[in-house]
C-alpha positions in Angstrom: -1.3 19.9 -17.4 1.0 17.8 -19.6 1.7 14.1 -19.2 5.2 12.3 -19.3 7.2 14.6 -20.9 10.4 13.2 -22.7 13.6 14.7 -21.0 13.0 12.8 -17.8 15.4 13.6 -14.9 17.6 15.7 -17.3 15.8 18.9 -16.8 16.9 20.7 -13.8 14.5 22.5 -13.0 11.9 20.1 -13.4 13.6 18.1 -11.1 14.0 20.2 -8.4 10.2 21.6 -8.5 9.1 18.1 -8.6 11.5 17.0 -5.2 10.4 20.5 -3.4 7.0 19.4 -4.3 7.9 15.8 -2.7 9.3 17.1 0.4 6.5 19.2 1.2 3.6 17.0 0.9 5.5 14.0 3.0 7.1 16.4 5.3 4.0 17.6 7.2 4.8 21.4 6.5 8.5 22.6 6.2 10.0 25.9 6.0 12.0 27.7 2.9 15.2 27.4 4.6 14.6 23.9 5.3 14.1 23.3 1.8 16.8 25.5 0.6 19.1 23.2 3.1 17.8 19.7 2.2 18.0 20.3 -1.5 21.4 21.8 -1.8 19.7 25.0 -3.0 20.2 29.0 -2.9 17.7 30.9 -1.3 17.1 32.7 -4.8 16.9 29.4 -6.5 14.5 27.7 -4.0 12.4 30.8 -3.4 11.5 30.8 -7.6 10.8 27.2 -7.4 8.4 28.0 -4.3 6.8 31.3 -6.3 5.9 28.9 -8.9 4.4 26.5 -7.0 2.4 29.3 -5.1 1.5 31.2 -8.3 0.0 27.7 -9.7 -2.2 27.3 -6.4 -0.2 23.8 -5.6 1.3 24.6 -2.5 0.5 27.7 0.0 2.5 29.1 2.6 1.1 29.5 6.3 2.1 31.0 9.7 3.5 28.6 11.7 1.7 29.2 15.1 -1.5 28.9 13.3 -1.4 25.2 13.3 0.8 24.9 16.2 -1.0 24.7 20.2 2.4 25.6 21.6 3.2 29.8 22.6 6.6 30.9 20.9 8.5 34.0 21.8 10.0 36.0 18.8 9.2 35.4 15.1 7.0 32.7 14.1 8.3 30.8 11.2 6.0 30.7 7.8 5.9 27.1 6.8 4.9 25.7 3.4 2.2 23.0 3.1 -0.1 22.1 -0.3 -2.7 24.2 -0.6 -6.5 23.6 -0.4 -7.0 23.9 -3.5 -4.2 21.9 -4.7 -4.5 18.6 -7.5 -6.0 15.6 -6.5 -5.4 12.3 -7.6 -7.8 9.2 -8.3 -7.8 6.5 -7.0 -9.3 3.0 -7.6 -9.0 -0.5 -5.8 -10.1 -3.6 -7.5 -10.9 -6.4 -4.7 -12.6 -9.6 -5.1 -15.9 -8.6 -4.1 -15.3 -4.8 -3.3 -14.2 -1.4 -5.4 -13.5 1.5 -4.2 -13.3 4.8 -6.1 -11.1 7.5 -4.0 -10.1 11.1 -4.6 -6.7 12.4 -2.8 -4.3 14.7 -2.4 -0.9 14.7 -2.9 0.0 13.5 0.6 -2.7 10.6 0.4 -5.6 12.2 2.8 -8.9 10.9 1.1 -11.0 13.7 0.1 -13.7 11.7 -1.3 -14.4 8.0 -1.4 -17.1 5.5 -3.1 -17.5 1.8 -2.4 -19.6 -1.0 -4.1 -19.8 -4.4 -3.1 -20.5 -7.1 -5.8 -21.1 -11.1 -5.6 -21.0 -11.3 -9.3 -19.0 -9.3 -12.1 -17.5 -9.5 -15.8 -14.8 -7.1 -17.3 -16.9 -4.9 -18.9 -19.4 -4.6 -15.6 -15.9 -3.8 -13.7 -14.9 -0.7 -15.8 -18.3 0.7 -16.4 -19.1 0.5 -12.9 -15.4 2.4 -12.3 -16.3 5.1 -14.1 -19.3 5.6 -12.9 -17.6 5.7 -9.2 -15.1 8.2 -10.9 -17.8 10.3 -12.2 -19.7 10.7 -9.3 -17.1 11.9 -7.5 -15.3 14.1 -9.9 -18.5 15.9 -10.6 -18.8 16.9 -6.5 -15.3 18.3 -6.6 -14.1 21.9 -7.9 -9.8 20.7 -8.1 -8.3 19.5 -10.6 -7.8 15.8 -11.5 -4.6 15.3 -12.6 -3.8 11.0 -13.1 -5.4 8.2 -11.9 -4.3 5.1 -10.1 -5.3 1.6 -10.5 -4.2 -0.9 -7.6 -5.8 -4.7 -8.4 -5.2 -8.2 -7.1 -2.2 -9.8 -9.9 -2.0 -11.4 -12.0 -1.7 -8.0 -13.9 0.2 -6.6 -16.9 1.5 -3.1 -15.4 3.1 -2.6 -19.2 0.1 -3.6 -20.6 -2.3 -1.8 -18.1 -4.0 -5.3 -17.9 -5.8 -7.4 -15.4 -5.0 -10.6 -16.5 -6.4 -13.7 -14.7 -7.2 -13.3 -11.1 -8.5 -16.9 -9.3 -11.4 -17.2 -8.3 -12.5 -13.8 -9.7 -15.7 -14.9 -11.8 -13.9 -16.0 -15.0 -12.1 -12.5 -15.7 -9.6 -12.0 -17.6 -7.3 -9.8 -19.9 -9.1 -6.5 -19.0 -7.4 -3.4 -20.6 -8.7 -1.7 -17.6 -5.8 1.0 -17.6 -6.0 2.1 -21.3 -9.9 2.1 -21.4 -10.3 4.1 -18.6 -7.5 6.5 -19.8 -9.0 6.9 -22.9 -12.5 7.1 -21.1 -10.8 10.2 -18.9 -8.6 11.8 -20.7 -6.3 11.2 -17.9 -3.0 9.4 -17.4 -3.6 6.3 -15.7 -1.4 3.5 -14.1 -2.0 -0.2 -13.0 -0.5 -1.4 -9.8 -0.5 -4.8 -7.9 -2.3 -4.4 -5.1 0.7 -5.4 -2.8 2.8 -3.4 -4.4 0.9 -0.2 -3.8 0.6 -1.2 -0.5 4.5 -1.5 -0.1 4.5 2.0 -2.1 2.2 3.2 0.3 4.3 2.4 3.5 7.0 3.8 1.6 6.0 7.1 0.5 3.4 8.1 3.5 4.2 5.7 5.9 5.8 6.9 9.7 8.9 9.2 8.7 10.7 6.9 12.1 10.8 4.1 9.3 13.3 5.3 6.0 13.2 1.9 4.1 15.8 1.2 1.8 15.2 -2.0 1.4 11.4 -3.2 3.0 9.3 -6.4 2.6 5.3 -5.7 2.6 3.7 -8.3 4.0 -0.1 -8.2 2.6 -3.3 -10.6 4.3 -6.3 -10.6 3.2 -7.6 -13.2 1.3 -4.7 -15.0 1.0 -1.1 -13.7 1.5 1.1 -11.6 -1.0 3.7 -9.0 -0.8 5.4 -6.4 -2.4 9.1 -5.2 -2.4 11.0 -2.2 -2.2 14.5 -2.5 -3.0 17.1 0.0 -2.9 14.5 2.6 -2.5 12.2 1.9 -5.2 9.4 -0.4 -5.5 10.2 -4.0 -7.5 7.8 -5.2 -9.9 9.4 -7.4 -12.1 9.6 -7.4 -16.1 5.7 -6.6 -16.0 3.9 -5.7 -12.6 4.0 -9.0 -11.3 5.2 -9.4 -7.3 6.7 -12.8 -6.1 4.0 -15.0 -5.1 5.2 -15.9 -1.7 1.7 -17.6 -1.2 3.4 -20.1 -4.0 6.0 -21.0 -3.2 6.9 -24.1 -1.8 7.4 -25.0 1.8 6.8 -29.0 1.6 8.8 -30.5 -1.8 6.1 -33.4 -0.7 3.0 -31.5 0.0 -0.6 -32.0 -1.5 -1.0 -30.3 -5.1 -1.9 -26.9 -5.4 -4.0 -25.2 -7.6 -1.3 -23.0 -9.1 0.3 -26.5 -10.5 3.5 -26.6 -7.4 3.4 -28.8 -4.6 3.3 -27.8 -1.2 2.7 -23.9 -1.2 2.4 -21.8 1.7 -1.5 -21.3 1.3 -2.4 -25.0 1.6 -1.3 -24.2 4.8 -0.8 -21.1 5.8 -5.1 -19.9 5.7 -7.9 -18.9 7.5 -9.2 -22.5 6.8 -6.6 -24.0 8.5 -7.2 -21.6 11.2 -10.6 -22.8 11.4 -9.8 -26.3 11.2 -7.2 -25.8 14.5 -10.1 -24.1 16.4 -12.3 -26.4 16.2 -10.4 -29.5 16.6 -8.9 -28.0 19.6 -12.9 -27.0 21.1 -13.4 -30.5 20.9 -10.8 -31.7 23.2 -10.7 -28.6 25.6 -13.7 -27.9 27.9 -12.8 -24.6 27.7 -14.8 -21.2 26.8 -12.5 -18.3 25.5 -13.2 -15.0 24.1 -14.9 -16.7 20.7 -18.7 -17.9 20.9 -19.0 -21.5 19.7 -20.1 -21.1 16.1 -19.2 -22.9 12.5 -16.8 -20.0 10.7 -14.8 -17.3 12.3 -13.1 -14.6 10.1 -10.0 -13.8 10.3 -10.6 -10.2 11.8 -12.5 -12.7 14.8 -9.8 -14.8 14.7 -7.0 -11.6 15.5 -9.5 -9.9 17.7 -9.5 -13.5 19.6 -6.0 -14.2 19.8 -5.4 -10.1 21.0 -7.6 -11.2 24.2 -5.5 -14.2 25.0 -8.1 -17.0 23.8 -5.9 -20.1 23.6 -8.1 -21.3 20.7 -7.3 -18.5 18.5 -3.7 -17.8 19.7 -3.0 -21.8 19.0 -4.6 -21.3 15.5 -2.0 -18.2 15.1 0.6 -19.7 15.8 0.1 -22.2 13.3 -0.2 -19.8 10.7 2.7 -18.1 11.5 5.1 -20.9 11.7 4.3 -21.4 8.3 4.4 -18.3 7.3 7.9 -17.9 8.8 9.4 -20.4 6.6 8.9 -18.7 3.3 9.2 -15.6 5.3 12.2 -17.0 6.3 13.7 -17.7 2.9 13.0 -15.1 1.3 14.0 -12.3 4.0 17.8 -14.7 3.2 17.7 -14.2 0.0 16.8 -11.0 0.0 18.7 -9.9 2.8 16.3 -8.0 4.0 16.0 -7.1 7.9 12.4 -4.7 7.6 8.9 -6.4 7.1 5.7 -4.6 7.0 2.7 -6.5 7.8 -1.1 -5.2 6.5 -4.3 -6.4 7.2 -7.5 -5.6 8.8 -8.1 -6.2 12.9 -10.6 -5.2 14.7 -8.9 -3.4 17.3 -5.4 -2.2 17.7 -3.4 -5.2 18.4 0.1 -6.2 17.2 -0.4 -9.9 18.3 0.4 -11.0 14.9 3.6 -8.8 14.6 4.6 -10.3 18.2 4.3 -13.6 17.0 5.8 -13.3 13.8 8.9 -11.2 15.5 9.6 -13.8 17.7 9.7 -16.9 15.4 11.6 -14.7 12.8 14.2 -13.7 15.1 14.6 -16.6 17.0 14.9 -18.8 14.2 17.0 -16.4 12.2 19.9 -17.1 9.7 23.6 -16.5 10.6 23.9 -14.7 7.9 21.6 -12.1 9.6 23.8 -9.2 11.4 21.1 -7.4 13.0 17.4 -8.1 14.4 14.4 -8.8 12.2 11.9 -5.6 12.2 8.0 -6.5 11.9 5.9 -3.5 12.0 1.5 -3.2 11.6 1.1 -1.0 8.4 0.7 3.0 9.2 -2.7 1.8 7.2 -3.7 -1.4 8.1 -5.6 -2.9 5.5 -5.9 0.0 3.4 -2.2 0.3 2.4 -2.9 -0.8 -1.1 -5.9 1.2 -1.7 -3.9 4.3 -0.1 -0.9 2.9 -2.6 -3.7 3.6 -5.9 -2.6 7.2 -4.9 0.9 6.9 -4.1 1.6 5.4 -7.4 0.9 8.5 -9.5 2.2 10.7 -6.6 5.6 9.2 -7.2 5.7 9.3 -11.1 4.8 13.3 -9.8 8.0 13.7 -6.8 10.1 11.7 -9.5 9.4 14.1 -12.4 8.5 11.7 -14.4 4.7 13.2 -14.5 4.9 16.4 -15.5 1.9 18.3 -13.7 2.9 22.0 -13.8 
């Protein structure tokens, strides 16, 4: 395997084995002639391009009623999928008090996974403990390793490959994280934000009924963030770093935040908040909803709450998404964007947050806005970013700019 080699796009060939490769591991399985047809090719050009990849053991070619529970009459069509034995990629997700360690494929199905939970941590702690995850996996699994991925809350330096200074993320700062642990592997290895791979995710893997050109990913979790694709391709400003939607400002008057503006969305926009609604509203209501009487509720309670029509919990969510709609609501002008994607973990499979958010959105909408707003769940729920440490190198890969053959 080589890494980035220097001609880019220029090389035809590369180019076109790299985009055959794309269209077969998003595509589910496809056929040689629909290749052929969706990338302008001959049937002699496309069917070297194919040998190659077959001869390398990337993709394989199958009969198409083997996977199928359907009877056909007349000749069953041999479709082309990766093969079993094909690269995988690393993976790694840098939470506040969770990593995860993954290996993949090349359409993002986990092959192997490794967590560890942590309530206290430094920088060198956080790579050591990242290989060791890596390790352990790598030395369970017979394919071949090709890049890893790095996907971790911002601030980061995606130039850089550095973790820079995270709140409330036990003092760290100004980890090297990507170049250490490429130098550590011997592998290439890339730094994401974590809602950028998570808009990357939706993007590359996410239901082929939603081609984004132009998508907002709308990541909550511990707090709110989101990542962009524009034009087709992710945005990550001069260095990595996403627009802090969570910063920015929706009362010029508003308390102090910690981040130095006044009036951000999470002073108000919060689980917190949430809380505080609940419980002022238990205290004047005699009534008993879905949520037992207790001092906290998470926010996966809180969603799981709402989904069964407690009117403590749905009043608490509709708080939080009126404010959430008015930097949603600025940005989506500015942007002009009409698609948001909205990840997070629920504990069953509601779209009470979409609902809600759809409805404010569109009822409130600009003029300038020619069509309805779309709010979809994420194909991946709260995993998009962790699924998006994989897509990140799996792009570099469709867009020839990592050479893996």
């Amino acid at each position: 395997m080589s890494s980035q080699h220097g001609t880019g796009l220029t090389d035809i060939k590369e180019k076109n084995r790299a985009l055959a490769l794309q269209l077969i591991a998003t595509e589910q399985s496809v056929s040689r002639v629909d290749l052929a047809r969706k990338m302008h090719l001959t049937k002699t050009t496309l069917g070297n391009i194919v040998s190659e990849l077959i001869e390398k053991n990337i993709i394989c070619e199958y009969n198409g009623q083997e996977k199928s529970t359907e009877l056909t009459l007349g000749r069953r069509p041999i479709l082309l999928d990766l093969s079993p034995a094909s690269p995988l990629i690393a993976g790694m997700l840098v939470k506040r008090n969770l990593l995860t360690v993954i290996l993949a494929d090349l359409r993002g199905t986990i092959a192997m996974q490794a967590d560890y939970e942590y309530h206290t941590m430094d920088g060198e702690l956080l790579i050591t403990k990242l290989l060791a995850m890596y390790e352990q996996l790598a030395a369970r699994q017979s394919r071949q390793i090709v890049a890893i991925g790095i996907s971790s809350m911002g601030p980061i330096d995606t130039v850089r490959k550095m973790i820079l200074s995270p709140s409330d993320f036990w003092g760290i700062h100004d980890v090297p994280i990507g170049s250490v642990i490429s130098e550590k592997t011997g592998l290439p290895t890339f730094l994401i934000h974590d809602c950028t791979a998570g808009a990357l995710a939706e993007k590359l893997y996410g239901s082929k009924t939603k081609p984004y050109n132009n998508m907002l990913y709308l990541h909550i979790m511990n707090g709110i963030g989101v990542g962009y694709i524009l034009h087709g391709s992710v945005y990550e400003g001069d260095s990595g770093q996403n627009v802090e939607l969570a910063h920015t400002s929706i009362q010029l008057n508003g308390p102090k935040c910690t981040c130095g503006n006044t009036g951000c969305l999470a002073l108000y926009a919060n689980t917190e908040k949430m809380n505080e609604k609940i419980h002022s509203l238990r205290g004047i209501y005699p009534l008993s909803g879905g949520l037992p009487a207790k001092p906290h509720y998470s926010w996966e309670e809180m969603i799981g709450a709402a989904s069964s029509g407690d009117f403590f919990a749905l009043s608490a969510l509709d708080d939080f998404c009126t404010y959430l709609v008015c930097a949603l609501r600025n940005t989506l002008n500015l942007l002009a964007i009409h698609h948001v994607v909205v990840g997070y973990n629920a504990p069953c499979a509601t779209t009470i947050l979409e609902d809600v958010l759809r409805s404010k959105l569109n009822t409130q909408a600009p003029n300038t806005f020619t069509q309805p707003i779309v709010i979809e769940k994420s194909t991946f729920g709260g995993d998009a970013p962790l699924i998006g440490s994989i897509a990140v190198v799996a792009n570099k890969i469709f867009s020839g700019q990592l050479n893996i053959f």
